[in-house]
C-alpha positions in Angstrom: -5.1 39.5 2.5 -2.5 39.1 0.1 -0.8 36.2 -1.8 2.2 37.1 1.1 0.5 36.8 3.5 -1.7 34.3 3.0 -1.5 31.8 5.8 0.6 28.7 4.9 -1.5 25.1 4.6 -0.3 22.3 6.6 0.8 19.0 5.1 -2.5 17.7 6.1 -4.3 20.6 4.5 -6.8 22.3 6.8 -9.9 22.0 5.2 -12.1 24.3 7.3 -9.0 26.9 5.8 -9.4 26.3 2.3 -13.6 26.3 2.3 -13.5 29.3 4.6 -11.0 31.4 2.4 -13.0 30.8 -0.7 -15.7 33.9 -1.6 -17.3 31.5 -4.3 -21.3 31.0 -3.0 -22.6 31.3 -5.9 -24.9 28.4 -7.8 -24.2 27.0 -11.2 -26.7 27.6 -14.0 -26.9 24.7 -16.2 -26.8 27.0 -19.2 -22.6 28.2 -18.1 -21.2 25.0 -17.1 -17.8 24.3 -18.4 -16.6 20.9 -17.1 -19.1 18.8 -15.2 -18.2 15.1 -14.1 -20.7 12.7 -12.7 -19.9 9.5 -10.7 -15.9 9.4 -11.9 -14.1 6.5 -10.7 -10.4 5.3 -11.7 -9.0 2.0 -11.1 -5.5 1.0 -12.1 -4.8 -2.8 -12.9 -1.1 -3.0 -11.7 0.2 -6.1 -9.7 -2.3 -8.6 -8.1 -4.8 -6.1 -6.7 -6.6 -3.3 -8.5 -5.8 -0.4 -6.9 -8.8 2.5 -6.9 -7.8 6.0 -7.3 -11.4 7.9 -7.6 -14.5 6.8 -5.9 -18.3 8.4 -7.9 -16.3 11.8 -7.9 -19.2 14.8 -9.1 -17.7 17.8 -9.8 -19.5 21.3 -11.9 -17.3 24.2 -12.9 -18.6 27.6 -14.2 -17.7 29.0 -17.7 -15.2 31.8 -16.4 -14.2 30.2 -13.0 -10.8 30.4 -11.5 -10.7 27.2 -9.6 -8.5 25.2 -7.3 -8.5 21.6 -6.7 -6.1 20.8 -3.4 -5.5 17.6 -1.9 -2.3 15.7 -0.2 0.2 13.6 -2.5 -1.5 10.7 -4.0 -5.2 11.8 -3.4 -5.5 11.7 -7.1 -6.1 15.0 -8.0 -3.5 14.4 -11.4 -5.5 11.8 -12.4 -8.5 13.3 -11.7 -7.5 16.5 -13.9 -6.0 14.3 -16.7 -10.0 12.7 -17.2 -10.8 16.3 -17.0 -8.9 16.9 -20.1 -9.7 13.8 -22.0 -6.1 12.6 -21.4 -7.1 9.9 -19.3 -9.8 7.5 -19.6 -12.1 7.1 -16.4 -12.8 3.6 -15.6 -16.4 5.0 -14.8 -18.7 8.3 -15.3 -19.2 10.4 -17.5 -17.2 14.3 -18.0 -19.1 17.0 -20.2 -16.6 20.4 -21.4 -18.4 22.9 -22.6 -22.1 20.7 -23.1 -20.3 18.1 -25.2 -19.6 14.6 -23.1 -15.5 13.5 -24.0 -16.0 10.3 -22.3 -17.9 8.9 -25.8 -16.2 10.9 -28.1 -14.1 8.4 -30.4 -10.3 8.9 -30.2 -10.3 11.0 -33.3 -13.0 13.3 -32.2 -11.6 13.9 -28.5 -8.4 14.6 -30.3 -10.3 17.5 -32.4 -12.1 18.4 -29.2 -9.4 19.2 -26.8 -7.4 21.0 -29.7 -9.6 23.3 -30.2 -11.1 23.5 -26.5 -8.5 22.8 -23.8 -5.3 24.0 -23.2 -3.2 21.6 -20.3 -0.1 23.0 -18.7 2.0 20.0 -17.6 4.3 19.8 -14.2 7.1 18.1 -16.6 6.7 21.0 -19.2 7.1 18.6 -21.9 8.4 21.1 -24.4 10.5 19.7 -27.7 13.8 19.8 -26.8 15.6 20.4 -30.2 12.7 23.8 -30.9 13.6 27.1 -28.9 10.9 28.6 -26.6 9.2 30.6 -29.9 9.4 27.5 -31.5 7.5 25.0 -29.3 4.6 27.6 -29.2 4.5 27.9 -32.9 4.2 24.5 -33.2 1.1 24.2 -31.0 -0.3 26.8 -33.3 0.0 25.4 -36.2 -1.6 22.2 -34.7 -4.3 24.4 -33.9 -4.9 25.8 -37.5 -3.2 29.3 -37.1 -1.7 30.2 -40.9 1.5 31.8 -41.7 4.5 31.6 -40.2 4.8 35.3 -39.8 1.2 35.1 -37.9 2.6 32.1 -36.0 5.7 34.0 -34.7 3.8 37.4 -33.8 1.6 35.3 -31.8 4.1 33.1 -29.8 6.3 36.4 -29.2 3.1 37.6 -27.7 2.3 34.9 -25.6 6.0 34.6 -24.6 5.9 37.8 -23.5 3.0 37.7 -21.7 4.4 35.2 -19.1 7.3 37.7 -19.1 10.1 35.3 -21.3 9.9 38.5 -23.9 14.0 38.0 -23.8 14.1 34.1 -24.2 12.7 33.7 -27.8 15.6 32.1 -28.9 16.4 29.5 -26.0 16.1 26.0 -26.3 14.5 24.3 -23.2 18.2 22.9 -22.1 19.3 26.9 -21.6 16.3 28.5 -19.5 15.8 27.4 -15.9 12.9 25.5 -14.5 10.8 28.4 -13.8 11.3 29.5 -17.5 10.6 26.4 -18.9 7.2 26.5 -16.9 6.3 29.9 -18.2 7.1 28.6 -22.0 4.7 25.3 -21.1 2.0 28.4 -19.9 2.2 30.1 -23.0 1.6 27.2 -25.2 -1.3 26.0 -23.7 -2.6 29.3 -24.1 -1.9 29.1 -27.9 -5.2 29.5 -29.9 -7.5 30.8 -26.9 -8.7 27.6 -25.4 -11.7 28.1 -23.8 -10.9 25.9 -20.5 -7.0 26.1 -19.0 -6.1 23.4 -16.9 -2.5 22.9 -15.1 -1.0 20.6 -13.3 0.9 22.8 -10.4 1.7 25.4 -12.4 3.2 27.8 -10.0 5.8 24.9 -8.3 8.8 25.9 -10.2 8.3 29.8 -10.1 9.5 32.2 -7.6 6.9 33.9 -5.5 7.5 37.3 -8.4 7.0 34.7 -11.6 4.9 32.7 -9.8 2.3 35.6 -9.1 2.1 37.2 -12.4 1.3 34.1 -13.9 -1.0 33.3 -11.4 -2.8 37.2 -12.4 -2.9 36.1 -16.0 -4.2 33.0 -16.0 -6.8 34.8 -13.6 -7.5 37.9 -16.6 -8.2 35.5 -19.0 -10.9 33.8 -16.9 -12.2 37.0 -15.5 -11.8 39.4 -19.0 -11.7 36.7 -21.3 -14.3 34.4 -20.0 -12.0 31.1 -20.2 -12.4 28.6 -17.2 -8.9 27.4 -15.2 -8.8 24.7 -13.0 -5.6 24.2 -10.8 -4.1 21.7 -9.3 -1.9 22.7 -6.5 -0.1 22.9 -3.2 0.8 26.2 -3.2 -1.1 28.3 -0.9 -0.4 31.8 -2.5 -3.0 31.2 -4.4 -5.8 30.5 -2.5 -6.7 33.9 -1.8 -7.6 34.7 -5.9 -9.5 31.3 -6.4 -13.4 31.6 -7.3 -13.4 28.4 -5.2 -11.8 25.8 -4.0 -12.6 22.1 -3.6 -10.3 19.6 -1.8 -9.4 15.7 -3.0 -8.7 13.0 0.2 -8.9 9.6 -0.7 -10.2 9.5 -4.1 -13.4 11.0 -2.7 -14.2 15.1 -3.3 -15.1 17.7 -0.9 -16.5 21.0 -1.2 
């Protein structure tokens, strides 16, 4: 089946669908684990009640996985990735990347951690307005160490054409559409090779052509490359090239 005609997912998400579509069966060894999380709870202290977003959420991702996490609106799945990336604390738990536990790393060491570790793709894109598409991806790499400015641009050119924006160097965010601007935020988060990609609905601005061929390189870098992506979406087209899917109601996590 492909990602046409891969059968739409109600509102409600059908969650016999999404464990039935996904080929992953496989076990993981404790020696290629990239993200593991272990009794993650979130609880937000707004108004007179605390309001509980996770409840004891487990969750163990292979080194080299291509995974989705699916869920309705407000089952928590963004804050759930943002603790995943160190950009959230957890209110409880603990989440290992790559054998190293984030959640007592001090602020200064996570910072150093997820630099040189995790690349996020946001849903707001949050490039630099004033900085043109080359720009805002050069900056991340030189954040991340890369030298030269000549080695700097060659790089970002190559990412930026990569996600297919080979002809938008120049454009400041204000001058590309949404779908650009999500394929700009895609290219900088895979500045410097992270070793674990995570975005937050990556594919909701794109249309189905864009949408797919990032879809095929975030997959080659997993598959060729040996990085780990976990995505958080809605979009079905992608459930047909996921290594496996797992599914947020409620705080709680299914397989």
């Amino acid at each position: 089946m492909t990602l046409s005609q891969t059968r739409p997912i109600s509102s409600a998400f059908d969650r016999n669908y999404v464990a039935s579509t996904s080929p992953y069966s496989g076990v993981c060894d404790s020696d290629i684990k990239a993200i593991v999380a272990q009794g993650v709870e979130m609880i937000y202290h707004s108004g007179a009640e605390p309001y509980s977003v996770l409840h004891g959420v487990d969750l163990e991702i292979c080194r080299g996985d291509f995974q989705l996490l699916m869920g309705p609106s407000g089952s928590g799945k963004t804050t759930l990735l943002s603790i995943l990336a160190g950009i959230l604390t957890p209110t409880a738990g603990s989440v290992c990347l790559m054998g190293q536990e984030i959640t007592r790393m001090t602020r200064s060491q996570l910072a150093k951690f997820r630099l040189k570790n995790v690349g996020f793709i946001f849903q707001g894109f949050n490039l630099f307005p004033a900085l043109t598409a080359a720009e805002n991806i050069e900056v991340a790499l030189k954040v991340k160490g890369v030298r030269g400015v000549q080695n700097r641009r060659k790089e970002a050119l190559n990412l930026l054409d990569q996600v297919g924006l080979s002809n938008r160097v120049h454009h400041l965010p204000r001058d590309l559409s949404g779908g650009q601007k999500q394929r700009v935020a895609i290219a900088r988060a895979l500045a410097g090779n992270p070793y674990i990609i995570m975005a937050d609905e990556p594919t909701a601005a794109l249309d189905s052509q864009s949408g797919h061929a990032v879809i095929e390189l975030l997959r080659q870098l997993a598959k060729e490359a040996g990085r780990t992506v976990l995505i958080v979406t809605h979009d079905p087209r992608l459930v047909d090239v996921a290594d496996r899917i797992t599914y947020l109601e409620d705080g709680i996590l299914q397989s």
